[in-house]
ROSE-290480 format. One record per residue (C-alpha): residue number from 1; x, y, z. Coordinates in steps of 0.001 Angstrom, whole numbers. Layout:
REM ROSE-290480
@pos: NUM	xx: X	yy: Y	zz: Z
...
REM end
This chain:
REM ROSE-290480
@pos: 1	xx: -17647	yy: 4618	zz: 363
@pos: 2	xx: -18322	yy: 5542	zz: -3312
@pos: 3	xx: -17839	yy: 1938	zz: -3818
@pos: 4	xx: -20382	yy: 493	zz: -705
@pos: 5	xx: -23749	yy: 2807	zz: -2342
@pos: 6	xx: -24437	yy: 221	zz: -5170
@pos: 7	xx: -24857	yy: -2799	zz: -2776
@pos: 8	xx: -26762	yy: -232	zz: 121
@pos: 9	xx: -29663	yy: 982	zz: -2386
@pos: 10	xx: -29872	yy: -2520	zz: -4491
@pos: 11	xx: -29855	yy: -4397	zz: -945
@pos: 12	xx: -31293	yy: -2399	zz: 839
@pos: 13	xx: -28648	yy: -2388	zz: 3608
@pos: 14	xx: -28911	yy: 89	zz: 7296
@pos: 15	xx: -26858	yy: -1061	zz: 10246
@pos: 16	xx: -24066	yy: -3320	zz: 10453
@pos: 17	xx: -24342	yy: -5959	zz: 13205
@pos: 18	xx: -20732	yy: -6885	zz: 13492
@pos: 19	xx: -16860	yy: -6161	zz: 12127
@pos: 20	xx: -13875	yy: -7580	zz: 12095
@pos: 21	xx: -10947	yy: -6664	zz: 10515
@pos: 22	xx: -6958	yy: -6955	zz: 9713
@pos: 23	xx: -4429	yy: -5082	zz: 8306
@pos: 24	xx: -611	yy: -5046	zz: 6673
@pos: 25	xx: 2159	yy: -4696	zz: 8714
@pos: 26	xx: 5161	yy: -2538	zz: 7990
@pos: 27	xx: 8708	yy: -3364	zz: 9801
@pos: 28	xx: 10938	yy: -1194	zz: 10968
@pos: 29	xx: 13829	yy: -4092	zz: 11166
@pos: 30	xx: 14097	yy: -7668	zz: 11189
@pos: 31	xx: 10786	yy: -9108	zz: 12625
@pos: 32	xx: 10024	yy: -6181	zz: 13961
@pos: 33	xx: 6437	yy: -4782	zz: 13267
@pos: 34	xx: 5979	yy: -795	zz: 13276
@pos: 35	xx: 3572	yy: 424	zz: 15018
@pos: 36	xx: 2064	yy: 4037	zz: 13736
@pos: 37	xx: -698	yy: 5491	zz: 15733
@pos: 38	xx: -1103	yy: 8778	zz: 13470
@pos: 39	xx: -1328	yy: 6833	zz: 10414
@pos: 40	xx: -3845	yy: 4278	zz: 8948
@pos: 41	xx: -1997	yy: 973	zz: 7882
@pos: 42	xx: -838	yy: 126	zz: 4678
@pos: 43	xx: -3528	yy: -1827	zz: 3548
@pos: 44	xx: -6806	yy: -3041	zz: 5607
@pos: 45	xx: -9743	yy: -5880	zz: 4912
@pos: 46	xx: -12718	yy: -5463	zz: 7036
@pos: 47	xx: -15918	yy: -7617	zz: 7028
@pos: 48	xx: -19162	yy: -6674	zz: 7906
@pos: 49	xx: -22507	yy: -8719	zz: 8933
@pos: 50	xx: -25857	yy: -6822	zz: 7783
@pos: 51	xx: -29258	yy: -8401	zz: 9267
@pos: 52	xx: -31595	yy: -9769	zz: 6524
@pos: 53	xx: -33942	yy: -7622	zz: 4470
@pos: 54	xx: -36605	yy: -7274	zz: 2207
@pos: 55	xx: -34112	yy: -7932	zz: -657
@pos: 56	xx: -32164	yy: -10967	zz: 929
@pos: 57	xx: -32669	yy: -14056	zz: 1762
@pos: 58	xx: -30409	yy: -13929	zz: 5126
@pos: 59	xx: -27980	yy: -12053	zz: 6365
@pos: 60	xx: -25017	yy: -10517	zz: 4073
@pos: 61	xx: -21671	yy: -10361	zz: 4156
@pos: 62	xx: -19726	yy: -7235	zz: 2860
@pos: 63	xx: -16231	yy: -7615	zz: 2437
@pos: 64	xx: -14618	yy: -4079	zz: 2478
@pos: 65	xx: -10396	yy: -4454	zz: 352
@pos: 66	xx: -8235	yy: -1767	zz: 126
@pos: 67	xx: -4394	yy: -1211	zz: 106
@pos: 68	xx: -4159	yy: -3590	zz: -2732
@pos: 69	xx: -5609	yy: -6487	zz: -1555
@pos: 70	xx: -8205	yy: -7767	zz: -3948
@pos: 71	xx: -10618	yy: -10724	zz: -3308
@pos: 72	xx: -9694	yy: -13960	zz: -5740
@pos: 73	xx: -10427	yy: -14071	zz: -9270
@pos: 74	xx: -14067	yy: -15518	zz: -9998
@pos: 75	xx: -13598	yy: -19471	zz: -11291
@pos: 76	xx: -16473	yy: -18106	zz: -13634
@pos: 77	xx: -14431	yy: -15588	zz: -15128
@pos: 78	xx: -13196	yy: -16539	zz: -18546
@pos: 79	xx: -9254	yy: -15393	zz: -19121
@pos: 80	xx: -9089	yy: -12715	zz: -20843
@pos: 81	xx: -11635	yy: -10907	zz: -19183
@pos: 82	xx: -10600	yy: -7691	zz: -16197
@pos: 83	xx: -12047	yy: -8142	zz: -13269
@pos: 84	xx: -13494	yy: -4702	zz: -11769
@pos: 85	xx: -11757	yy: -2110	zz: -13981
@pos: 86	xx: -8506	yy: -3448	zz: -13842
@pos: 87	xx: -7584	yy: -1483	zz: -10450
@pos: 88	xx: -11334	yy: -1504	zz: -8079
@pos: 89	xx: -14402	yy: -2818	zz: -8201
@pos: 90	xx: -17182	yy: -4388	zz: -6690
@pos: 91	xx: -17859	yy: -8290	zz: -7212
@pos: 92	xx: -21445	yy: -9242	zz: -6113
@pos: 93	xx: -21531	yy: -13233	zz: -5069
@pos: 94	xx: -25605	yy: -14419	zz: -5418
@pos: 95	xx: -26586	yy: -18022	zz: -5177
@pos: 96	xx: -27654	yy: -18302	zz: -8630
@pos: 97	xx: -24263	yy: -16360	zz: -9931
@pos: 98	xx: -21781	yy: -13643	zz: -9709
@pos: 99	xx: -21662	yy: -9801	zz: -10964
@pos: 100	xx: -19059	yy: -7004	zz: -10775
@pos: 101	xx: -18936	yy: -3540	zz: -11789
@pos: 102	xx: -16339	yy: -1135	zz: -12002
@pos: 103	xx: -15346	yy: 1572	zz: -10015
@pos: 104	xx: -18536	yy: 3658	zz: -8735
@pos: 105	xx: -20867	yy: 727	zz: -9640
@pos: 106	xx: -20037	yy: 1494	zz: -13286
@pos: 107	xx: -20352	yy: -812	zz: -16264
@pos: 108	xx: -22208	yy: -3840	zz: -14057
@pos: 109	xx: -21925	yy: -7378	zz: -15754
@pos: 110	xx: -22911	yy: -10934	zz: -15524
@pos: 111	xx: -19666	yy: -13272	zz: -14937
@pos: 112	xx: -18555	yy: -14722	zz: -17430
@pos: 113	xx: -18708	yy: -11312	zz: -19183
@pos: 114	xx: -20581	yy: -12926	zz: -21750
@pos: 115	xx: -23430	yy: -13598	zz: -20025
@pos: 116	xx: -24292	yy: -10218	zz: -19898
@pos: 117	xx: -25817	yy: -10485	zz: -23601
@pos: 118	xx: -28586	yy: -12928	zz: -22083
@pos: 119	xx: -30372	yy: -9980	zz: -19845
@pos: 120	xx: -31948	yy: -7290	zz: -20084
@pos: 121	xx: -32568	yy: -5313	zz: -16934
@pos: 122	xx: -34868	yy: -2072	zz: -17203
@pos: 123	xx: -33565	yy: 1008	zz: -15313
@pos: 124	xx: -35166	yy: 1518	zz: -12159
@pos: 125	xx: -33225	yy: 4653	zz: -10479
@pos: 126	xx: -33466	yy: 7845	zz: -12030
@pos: 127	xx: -30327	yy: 9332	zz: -13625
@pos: 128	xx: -28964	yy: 12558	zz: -11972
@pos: 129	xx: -29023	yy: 15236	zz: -14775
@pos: 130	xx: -25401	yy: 16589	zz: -15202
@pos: 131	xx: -23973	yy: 14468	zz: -13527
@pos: 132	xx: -21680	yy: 14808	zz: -10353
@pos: 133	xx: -22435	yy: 18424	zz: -10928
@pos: 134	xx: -26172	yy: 17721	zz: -10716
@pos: 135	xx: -25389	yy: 15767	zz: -7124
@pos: 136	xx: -23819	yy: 19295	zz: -5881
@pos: 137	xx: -26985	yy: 20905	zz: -7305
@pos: 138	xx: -29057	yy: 18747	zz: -5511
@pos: 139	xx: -27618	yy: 18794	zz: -2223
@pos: 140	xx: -28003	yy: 22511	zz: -2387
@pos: 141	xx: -31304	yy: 22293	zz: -3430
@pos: 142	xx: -32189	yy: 19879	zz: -466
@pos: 143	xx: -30062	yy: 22180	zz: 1955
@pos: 144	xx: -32133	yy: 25004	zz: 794
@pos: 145	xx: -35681	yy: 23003	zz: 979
@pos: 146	xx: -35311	yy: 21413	zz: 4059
@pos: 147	xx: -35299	yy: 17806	zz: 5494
@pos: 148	xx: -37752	yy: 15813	zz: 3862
@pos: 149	xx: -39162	yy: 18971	zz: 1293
@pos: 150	xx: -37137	yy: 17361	zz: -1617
@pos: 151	xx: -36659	yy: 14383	zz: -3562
@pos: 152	xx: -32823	yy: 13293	zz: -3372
@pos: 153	xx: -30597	yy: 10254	zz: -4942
@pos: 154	xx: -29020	yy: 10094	zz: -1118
@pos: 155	xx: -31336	yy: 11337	zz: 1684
@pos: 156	xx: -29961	yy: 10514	zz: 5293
@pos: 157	xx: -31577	yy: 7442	zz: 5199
@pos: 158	xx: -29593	yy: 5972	zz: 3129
@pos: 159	xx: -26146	yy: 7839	zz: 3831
@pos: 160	xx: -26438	yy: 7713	zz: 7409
@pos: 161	xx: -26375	yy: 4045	zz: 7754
@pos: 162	xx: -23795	yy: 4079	zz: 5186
@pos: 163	xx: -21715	yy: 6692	zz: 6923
@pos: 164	xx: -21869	yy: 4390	zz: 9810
@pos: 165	xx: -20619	yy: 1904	zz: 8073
@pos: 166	xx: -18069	yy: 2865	zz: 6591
@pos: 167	xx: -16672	yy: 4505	zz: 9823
@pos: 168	xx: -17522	yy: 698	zz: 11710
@pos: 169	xx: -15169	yy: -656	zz: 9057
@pos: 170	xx: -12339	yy: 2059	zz: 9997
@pos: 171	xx: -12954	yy: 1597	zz: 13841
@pos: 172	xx: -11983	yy: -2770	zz: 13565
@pos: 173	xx: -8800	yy: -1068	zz: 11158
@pos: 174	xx: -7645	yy: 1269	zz: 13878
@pos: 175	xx: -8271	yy: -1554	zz: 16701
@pos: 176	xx: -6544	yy: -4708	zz: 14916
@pos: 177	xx: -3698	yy: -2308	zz: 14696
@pos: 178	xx: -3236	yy: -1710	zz: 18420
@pos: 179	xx: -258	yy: -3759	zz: 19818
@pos: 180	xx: -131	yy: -4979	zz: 23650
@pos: 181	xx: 3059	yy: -6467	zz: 24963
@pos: 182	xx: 3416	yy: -10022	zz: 25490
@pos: 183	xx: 3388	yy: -11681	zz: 29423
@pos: 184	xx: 6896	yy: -12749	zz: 28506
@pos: 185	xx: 7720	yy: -9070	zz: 27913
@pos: 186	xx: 9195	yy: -9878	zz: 24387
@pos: 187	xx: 6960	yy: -8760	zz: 21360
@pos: 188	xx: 3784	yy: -7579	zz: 21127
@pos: 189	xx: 411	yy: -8890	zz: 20337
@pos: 190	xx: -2639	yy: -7652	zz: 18662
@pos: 191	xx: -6030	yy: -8637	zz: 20369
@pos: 192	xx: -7770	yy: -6440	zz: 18152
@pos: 193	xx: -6648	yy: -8492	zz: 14885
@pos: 194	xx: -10012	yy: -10076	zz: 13261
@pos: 195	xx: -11845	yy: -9566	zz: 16899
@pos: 196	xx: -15465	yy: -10281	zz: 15966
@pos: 197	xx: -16703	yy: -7153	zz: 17708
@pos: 198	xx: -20996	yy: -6599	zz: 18122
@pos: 199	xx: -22370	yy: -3392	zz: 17154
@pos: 200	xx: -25140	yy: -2113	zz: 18990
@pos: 201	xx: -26271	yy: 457	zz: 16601
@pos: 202	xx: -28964	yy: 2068	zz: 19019
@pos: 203	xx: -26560	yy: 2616	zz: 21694
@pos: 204	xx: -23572	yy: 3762	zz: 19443
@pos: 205	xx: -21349	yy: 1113	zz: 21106
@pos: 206	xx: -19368	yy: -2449	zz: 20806
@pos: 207	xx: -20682	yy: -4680	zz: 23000
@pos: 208	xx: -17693	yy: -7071	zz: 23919
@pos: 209	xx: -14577	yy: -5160	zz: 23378
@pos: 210	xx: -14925	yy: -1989	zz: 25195
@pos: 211	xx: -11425	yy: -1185	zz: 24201
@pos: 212	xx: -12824	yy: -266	zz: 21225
@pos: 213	xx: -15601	yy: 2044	zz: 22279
@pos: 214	xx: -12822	yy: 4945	zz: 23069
@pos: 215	xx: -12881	yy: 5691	zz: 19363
@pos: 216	xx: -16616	yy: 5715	zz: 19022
@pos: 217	xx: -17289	yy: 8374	zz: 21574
@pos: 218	xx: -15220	yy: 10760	zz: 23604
@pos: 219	xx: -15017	yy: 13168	zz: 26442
@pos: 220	xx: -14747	yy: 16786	zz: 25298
@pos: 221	xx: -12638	yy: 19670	zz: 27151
@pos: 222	xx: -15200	yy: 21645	zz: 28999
@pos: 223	xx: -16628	yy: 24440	zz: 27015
@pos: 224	xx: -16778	yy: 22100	zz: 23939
@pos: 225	xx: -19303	yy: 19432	zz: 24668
@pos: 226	xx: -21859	yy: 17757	zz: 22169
@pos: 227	xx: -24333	yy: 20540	zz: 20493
REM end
């Protein structure tokens, strides 16, 4: 998520209108995929369809890595340069160029690297003083203020629609991993697997695989219902 704030607040992204997503595959023997319902996969790649907005020209893609996969390496970027930090990133694809940045949207730069030395971009957000100590501060200080009393980096409007999509991203992981056995009884197949499932953000649901929708929501012993 620390990764997904630079694209929200330079985008100006809210609710994700569809995911889809795959994952790795461990086997327990010879052709035979594992299947690990307490545990999140070994690696995942989710995409995510935002609606256009006052920053875009049409919708956006975000493509959401992890586990080691890593989008390919830019044509653009010249040999011996590190793409991301070496380990993460995040690569921004325009139609006039490419950027990427490091890990927590750090050291952004033009590819190839070089091109960098051709801009230069005033600062338009305000720098937290001390740091991620002066975050802590400030969500104290907000706590303490109350909604909408104090100015903040990341109010809820911007971390709510990111916490929902984050969690959007993790809800096509969990479902691509489901297996269902085959007719034939031998092997198992997985529906779920890059199912282009439609959010309806209002309604807190997927729209055309309600399989999924047992993840979003669920029915709570008695005595602990929804607050």
């Amino acid at each position: 998520c620390h990764l997904l704030e630079a694209p929200f607040s330079v985008l100006d992204l809210k609710y994700p209108i569809d995911v889809q997503a795959t994952v790795g595959s461990v086997y327990t023997a010879f052709g035979e995929r594992g299947y690990f319902k307490d545990s999140c996969p070994p690696s995942g790649y989710a995409i995510l369809t935002f609606p256009k907005t006052s920053k875009t020209q049409g919708e956006i893609k975000l493509h959401w890595m992890d586990g080691g996969i890593k989008p390919m390496r830019p044509d653009e970027l010249e040999a011996e340069e590190i793409m991301g930090d070496g380990n993460s990133g995040i690569l921004f694809i325009g139609t006039k160029g490419k950027m990427m940045a490091s890990e927590y949207a750090a050291n952004p730069r033009l590819i190839p690297v070089s091109r960098t030395k051709e801009v230069t971009v005033q600062q338009r957000y305000e720098r937290i003083k001390d740091g991620a100590d002066g975050h802590y501060a400030q969500w104290v200080e907000g706590a303490i203020a109350g909604y909408g009393n104090a100015k903040l980096s990341a109010p809820f409007e911007l971390s709510g629609p990111l916490t929902e999509t984050v969690l959007m991203a993790n809800l096509a992981i969990r479902v691509a991993d489901i297996p269902k056995p085959r007719p034939s009884g031998k092997g198992f197949i997985y529906p779920g697997s890059n199912k282009l499932m439609k959010w309806d953000s209002q309604n807190m649901r997927i729209t055309n695989y309600e399989e999924a929708n047992q993840f979003v929501k669920r029915e709570y012993r008695k005595g602990w219902g929804q607050l």
